[in-house]
matplotlib code that plots the C-alpha trace (Angstrom):
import matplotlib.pyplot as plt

x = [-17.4, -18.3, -18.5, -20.3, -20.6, -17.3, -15.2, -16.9, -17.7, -13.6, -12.9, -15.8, -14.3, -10.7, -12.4, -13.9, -10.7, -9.0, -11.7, -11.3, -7.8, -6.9, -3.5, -2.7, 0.0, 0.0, 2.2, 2.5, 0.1, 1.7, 1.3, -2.0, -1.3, -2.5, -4.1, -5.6, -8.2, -7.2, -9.1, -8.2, -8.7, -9.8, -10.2, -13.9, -13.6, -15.8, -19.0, -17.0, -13.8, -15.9, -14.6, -11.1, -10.7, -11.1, -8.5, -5.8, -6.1, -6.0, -2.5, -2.9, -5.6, -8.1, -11.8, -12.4, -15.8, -16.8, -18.5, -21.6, -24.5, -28.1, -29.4, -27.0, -28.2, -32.3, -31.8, -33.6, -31.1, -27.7, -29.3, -29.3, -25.9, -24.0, -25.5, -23.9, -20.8, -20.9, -20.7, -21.3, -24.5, -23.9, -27.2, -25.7, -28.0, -27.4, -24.0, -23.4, -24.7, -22.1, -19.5, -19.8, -20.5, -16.9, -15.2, -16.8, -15.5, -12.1, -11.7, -13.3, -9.9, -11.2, -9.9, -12.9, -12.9, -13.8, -14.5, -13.3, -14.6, -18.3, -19.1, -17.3, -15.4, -16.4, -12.8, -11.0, -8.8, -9.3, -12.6, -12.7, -12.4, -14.6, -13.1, -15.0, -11.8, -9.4, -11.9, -13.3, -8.9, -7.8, -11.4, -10.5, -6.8, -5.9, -3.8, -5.3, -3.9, -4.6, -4.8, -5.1, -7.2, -6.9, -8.1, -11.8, -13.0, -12.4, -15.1, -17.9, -18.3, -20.7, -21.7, -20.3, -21.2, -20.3, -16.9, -16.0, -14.1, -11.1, -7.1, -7.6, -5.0, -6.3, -3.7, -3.7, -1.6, -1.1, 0.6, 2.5, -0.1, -1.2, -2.0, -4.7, -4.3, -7.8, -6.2, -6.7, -8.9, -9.0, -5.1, -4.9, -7.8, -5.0, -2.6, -4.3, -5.5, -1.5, -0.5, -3.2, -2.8, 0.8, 0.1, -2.4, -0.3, 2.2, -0.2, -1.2, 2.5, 3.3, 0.3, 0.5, 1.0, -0.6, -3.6, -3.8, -3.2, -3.0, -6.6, -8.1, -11.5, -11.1, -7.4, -7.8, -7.9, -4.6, -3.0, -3.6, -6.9, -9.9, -12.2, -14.6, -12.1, -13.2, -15.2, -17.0, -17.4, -19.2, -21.7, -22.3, -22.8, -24.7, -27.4, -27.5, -28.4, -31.2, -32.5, -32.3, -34.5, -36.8, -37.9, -38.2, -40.5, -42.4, -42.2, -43.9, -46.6, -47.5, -48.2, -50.0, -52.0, -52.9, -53.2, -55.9, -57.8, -58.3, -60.2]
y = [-53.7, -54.6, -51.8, -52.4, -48.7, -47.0, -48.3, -47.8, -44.1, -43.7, -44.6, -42.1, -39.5, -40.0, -40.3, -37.1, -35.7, -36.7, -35.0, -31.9, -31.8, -31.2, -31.7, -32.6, -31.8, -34.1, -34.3, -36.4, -39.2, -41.1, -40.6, -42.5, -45.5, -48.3, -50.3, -49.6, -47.1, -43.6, -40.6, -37.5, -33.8, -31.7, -28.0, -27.4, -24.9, -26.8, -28.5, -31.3, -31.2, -34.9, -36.1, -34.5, -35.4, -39.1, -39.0, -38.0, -41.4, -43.3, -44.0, -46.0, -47.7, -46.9, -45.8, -43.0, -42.9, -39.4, -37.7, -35.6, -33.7, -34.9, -33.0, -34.5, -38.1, -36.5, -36.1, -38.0, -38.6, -37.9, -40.1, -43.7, -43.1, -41.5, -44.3, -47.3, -45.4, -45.7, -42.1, -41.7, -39.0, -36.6, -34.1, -31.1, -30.7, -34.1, -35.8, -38.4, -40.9, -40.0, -39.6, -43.2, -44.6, -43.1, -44.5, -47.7, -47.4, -46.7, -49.3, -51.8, -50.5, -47.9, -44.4, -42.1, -38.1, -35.1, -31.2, -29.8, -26.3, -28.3, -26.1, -24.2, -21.6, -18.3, -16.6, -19.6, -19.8, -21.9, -20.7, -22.0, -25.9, -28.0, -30.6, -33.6, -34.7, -34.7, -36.4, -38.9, -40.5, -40.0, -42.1, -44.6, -44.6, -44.0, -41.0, -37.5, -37.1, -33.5, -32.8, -29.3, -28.7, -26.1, -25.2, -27.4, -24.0, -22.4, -25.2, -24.9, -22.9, -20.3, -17.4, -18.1, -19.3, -22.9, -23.3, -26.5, -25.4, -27.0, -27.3, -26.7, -27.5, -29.5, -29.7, -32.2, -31.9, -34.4, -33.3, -36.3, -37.7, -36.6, -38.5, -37.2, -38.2, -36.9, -34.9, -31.5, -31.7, -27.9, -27.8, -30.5, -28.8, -25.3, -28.0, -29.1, -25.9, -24.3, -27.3, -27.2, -23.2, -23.9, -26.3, -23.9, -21.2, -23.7, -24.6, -21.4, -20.1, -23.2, -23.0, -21.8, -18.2, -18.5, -19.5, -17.4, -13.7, -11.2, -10.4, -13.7, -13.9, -17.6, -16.4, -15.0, -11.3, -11.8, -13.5, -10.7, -12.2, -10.7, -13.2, -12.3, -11.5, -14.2, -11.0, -10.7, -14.4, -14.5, -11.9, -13.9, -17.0, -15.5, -13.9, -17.3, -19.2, -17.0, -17.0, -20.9, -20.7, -18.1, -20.5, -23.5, -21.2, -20.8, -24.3, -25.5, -22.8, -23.6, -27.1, -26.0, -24.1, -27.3, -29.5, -27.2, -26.4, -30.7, -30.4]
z = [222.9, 219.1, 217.2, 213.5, 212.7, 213.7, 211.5, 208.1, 209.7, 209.6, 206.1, 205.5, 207.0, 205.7, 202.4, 203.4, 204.1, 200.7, 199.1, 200.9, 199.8, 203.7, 205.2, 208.6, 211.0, 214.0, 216.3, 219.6, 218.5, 220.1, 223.6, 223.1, 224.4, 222.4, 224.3, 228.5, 229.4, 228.3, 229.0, 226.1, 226.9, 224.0, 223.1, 222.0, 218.8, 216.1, 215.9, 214.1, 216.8, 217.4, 213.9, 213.8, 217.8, 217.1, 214.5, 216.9, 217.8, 215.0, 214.3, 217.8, 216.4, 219.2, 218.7, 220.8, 222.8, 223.4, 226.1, 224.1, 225.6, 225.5, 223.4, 220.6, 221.8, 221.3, 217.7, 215.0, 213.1, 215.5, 218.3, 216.6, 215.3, 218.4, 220.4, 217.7, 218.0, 221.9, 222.7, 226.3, 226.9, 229.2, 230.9, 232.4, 235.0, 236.2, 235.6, 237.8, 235.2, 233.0, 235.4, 236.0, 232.7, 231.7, 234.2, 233.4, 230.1, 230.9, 233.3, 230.9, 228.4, 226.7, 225.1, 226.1, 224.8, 226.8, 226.5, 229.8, 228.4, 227.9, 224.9, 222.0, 222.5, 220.7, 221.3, 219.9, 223.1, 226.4, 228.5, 232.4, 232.7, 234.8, 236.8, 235.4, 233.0, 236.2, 238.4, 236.2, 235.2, 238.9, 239.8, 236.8, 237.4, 234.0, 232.1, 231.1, 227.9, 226.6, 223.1, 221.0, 217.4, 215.1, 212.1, 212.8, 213.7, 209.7, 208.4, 211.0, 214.4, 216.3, 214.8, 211.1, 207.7, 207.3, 204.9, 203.3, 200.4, 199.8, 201.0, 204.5, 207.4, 210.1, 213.4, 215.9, 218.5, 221.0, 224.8, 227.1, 229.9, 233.2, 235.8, 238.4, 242.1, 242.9, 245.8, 244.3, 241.3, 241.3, 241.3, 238.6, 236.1, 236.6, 235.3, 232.5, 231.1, 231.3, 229.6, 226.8, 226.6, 225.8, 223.3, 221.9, 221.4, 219.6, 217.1, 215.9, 216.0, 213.6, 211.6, 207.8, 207.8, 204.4, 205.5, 208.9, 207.5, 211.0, 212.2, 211.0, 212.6, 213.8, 215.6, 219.5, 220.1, 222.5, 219.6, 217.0, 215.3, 215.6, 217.4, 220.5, 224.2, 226.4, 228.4, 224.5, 224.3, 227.7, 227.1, 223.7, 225.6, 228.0, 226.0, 223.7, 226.8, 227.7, 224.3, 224.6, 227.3, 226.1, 223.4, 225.5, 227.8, 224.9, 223.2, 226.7, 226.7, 223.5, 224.6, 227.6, 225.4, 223.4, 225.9, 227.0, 223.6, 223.4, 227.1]

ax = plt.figure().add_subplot(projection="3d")
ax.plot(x, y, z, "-o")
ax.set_aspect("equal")
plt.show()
């Protein structure tokens, strides 16, 4: 797969990172293998998790190909570049397409990345996982290999002023691979999530206490920050989506009303 845009996109973003004065903890990087199909399992906390996500694998020197929702792939601007970067679209009311075009990928050799939570998290811990990410490595026969962010969320997330000022810690953590059977995917997602739940506590345990004073807005509730429960962060979610489809309802009535006034 030639890729023309990806790579000057990384040296913009580690010059991007310089400038930020960020500094990285990573561990595990290297249980992304660096070469074979590889499917990685992110936390969703950030609306750039895409940028810092890719970088857990780049001291393997892969180019991670990233499962995104349509609506990313619609955009003007977003659209062009997500599809030079070979992201794989995903429509969430239909997604056997990109069920299949991941395991494509992977079987062609390729490191694909996937939410299992599908969108961000407003409590900053783990919300239900769907089974896609179990289903689409035991189907490809490759390793699951889960991986946590922190930190993404202090820059840009739901429901808070955007905040790129300086000298930030970003953590990347990187867990050891599963490998799905596709006997129990319901079984296996459990699996996934304890292991990433562990691996999330970890990080914020061993994230600057400097920077994370108790009651912190972007720690969980059940970790002594003062983010949404997971109860809170439903009913938030919940009354988003039907404001979502309260202006679509009228996005569409408006062309109705439009298409009728040119009759």
């Amino acid at each position: 797969m030639r890729d023309v845009t990806y790579p000057p996109i990384i040296v913009t973003a580690k010059t991007a990172f310089r400038a930020l004065g960020q500094r990285f903890q990573m561990t595990g990087t290297e249980h992304v293998p660096r070469e074979g199909g590889v499917l990685l399992a992110f936390n969703h906390i950030s609306y750039v998790d895409f940028v810092y996500g890719g970088f857990a694998a780049h001291p393997s020197r892969r180019l991670v190909r990233f499962m995104a929702k349509r609506e990313i792939f619609d955009h003007r601007w977003a659209g062009p570049l997500m599809r030079s970067l070979h992201h794989i679209e995903v429509d969430r009311g239909e997604g056997v397409a990109s069920f299949h075009t991941a395991v494509e990928h992977l079987r062609a050799g390729e490191a694909v990345g996937i939410f299992p939570e599908a969108t961000i998290s407003r409590a900053m811990e783990l919300k239900e996982f769907k089974t896609g990410a179990v289903r689409i490595a035991a189907e490809a026969g490759v390793p699951l290999v889960p991986v946590i962010l922190w930190g993404t969320q202090r820059m840009m997330t739901k429901d808070h002023p955007r905040d790129f000022s300086r000298g930030k810690t970003i953590s990347i953590r990187v867990g050891e691979p599963l490998h799905p059977t596709g006997e129990s995917s319901v079984a296996q997602t459990a699996e996934l999530k304890a292991r990433m739940s562990q691996m999330l506590a970890e990080s914020i345990a061993e994230y600057p206490a400097e920077e994370q004073p108790p009651g912190s807005w972007w720690v969980p509730a059940s970790m002594g920050g003062s983010a949404p429960t997971l109860e809170e962060a439903a009913a938030l979610d919940a009354a988003e989506k039907r404001e979502r489809a309260r202006k679509r309802a009228e996005k569409r009535a408006k062309k109705r009303t439009g298409r009728q006034a040119d009759k």
